[in-house]
C-alpha positions in Angstrom: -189.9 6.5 -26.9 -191.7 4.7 -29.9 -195.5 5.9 -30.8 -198.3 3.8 -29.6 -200.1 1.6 -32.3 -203.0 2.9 -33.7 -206.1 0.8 -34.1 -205.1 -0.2 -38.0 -201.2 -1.5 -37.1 -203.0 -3.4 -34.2 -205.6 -5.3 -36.3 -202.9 -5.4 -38.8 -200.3 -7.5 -36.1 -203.5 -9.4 -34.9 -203.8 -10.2 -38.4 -200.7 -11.7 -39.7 -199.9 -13.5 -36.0 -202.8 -15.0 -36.2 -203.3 -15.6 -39.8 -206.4 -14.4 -40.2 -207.8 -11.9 -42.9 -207.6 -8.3 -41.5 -211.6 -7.9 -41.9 -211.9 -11.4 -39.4 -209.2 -9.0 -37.1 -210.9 -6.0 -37.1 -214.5 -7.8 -36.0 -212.7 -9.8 -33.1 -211.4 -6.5 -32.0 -214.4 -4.8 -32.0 -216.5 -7.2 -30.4 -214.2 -7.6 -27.4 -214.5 -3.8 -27.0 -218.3 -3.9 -27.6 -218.6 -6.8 -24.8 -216.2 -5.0 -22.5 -218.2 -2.1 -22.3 -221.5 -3.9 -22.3 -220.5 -6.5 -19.5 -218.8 -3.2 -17.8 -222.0 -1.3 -17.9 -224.2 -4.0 -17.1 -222.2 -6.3 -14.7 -219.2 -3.9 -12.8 -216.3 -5.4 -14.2 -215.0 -7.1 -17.2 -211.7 -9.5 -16.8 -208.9 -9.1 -19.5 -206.8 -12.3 -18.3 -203.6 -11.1 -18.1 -203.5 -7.5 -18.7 -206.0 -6.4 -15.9 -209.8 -5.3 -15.9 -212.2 -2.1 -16.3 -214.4 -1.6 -13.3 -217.3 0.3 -13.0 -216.8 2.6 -9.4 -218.5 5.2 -7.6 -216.9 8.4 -6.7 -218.3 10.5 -3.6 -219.6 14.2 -3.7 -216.7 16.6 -2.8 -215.6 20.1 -2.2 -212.9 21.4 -4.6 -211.8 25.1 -5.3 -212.0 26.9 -8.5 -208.2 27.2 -9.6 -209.2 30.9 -11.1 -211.3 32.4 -8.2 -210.0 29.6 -4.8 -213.3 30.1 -4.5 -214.9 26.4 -2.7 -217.5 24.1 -4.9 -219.0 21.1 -4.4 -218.5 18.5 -6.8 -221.2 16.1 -7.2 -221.2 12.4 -7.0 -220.4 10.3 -10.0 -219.7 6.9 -11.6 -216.3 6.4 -13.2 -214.2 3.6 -15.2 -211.4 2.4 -13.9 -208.7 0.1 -14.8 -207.4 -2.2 -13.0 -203.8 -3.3 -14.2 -203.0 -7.3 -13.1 -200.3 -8.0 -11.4 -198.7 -10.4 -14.1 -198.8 -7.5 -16.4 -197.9 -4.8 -14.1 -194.1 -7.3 -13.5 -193.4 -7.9 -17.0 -193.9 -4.5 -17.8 -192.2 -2.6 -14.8 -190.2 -5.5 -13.4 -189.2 -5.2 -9.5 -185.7 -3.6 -8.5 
């Protein structure tokens, strides 16, 4: 399996299939990170058309066992982030048998 991009070959592609300069890239790739996580935070969900969307959930108080010990804990409540993959992506990715 071939290594996952890091964030320099992605502005990089961005770049030259674009045709934009690599510094113009790099800003339009962190600005849709900075607005994902702002409109995330602030809002509950931020749409990626296509690929899917992060939502902001909440995850209940639970009891859970110390793996060491067995002995029972509660775990609090807490928000999470989750993602959301969309169903376009999900097929093109992992087509159906």
């Amino acid at each position: 399996m071939a290594k996952p991009m890091t964030k320099s070959q992605t502005i990089r592609h961005l770049s030259d299939k674009v045709g934009v300069p690599r510094k113009t890239a790099a800003a339009l790739l962190e600005e849709l990170v900075s607005t994902a996580v702002n409109q995330t935070k602030n809002v509950g969900q931020f749409v990626i058309p296509g690929i899917g969307k992060l939502v902001k959930a909440h995850r209940k108080a639970r009891m859970g066992r110390n793996p060491q010990t067995g002995e029972p804990l509660k775990i609090p409540a807490k928000t999470v982030v989750r993602f959301r993959v969309a169903k376009a992506c999900k097929l093109a990715v992992v087509p159906k048998r």
